[in-house]
Residue, then its C-alpha position, 0 to 999 in steps of 0.5 A: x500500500x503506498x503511504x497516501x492510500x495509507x494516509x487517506x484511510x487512517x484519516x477517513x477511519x479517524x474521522x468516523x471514529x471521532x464522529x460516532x464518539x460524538x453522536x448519542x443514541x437519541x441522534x441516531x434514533x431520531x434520524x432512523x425514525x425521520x428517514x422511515x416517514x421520508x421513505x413512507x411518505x415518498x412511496x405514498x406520493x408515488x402510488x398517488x401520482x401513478x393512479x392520478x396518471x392511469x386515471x389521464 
């Protein structure tokens, strides 16, 4: 492995371990539970428009 690749993973292995130190299990809960109503409410909105469009 050549020293920037090396480089390049310790930085990026540092930065997320220095970010999950941050986050509290609150975060993480309540990013789960946005992300489940965004993915729920984008699959009603396309099951509406395409009854709307077969109704066209």
């Amino acid at each position: 492995m050549r020293a920037s690749q090396q480089l390049g993973i310790g930085t990026t292995g540092g930065t997320l371990l220095g970010i999950i130190g941050q986050l509290g299990l609150h975060d993480v809960l309540k990013t789960a539970v946005l992300a489940a109503i965004g993915a729920a409410v984008s699959f009603a909105v396309t099951l509406l428009l395409q009854r709307w469009q077969r109704r066209r």
